[in-house]
C-alpha positions in Angstrom: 134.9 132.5 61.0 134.4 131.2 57.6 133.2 127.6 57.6 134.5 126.5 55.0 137.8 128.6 53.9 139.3 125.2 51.9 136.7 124.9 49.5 136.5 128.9 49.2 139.9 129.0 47.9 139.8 126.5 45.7 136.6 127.9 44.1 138.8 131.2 43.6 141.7 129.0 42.4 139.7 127.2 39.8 137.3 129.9 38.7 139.4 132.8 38.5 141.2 131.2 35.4 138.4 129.4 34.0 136.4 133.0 33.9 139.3 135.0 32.0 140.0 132.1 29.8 136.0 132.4 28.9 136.8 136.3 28.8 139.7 136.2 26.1 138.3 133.4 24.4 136.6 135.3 21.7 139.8 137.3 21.3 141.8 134.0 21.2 139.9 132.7 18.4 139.6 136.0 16.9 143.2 136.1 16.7 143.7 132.4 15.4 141.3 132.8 12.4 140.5 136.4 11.5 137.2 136.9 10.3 137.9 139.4 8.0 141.7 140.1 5.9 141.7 143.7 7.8 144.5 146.1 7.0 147.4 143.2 7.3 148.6 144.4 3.7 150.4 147.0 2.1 147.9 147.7 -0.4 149.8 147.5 -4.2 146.9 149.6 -5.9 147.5 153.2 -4.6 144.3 154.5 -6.9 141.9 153.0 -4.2 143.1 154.8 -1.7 142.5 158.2 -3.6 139.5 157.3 -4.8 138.6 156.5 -1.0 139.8 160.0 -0.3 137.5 162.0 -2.9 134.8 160.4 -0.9 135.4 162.0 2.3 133.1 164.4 3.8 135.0 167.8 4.7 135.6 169.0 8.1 134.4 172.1 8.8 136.8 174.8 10.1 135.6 175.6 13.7 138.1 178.7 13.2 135.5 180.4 10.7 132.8 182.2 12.0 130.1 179.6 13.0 126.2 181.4 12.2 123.2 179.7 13.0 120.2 179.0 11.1 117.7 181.9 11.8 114.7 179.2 11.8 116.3 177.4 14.5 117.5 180.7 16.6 113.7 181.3 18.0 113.4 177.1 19.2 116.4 176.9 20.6 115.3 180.4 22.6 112.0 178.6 23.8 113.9 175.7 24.7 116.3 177.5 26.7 113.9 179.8 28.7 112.1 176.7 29.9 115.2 175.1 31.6 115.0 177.4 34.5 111.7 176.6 35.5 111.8 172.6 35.2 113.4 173.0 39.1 110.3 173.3 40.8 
């Protein structure tokens, strides 16, 4: 059997806690005293936010017809016909 099963389950008494109190702990303290203000506040200034939004980079519409660039037809080609033959 185990030799000693006492001292085993106090180990797992005491360090089980101890490791997810040193887990959380940056969370804890995190929590206590932010780092940064973060989005805590209705912001009063709605301009910002459309200013932010003039900013952003389009999506493009994946329903469109996608073409690729004919320079990078031929590469991809070569690359792809050389994927059989790396199973020898």
């Amino acid at each position: 059997m185990i030799p000693n099963l006492t001292s085993i389950i106090v180990i797992l008494i005491l360090g089980i806690p101890i490791l997810i109190l040193i887990m959380l702990l940056p969370a804890l303290l995190e929590l206590k005293k932010p780092k940064d203000g973060g989005p805590r506040m209705i912001m009063e200034n709605v301009s910002e936010v459309q200013t932010q939004i003039a900013h952003m980079i389009p999506i493009a519409n994946i329903e469109n017809e996608q073409r690729f660039d004919s320079a990078l037809i031929r590469p991809l080609a070569k690359i792809i016909a050389v994927l059989p033959n790396l199973e020898v």
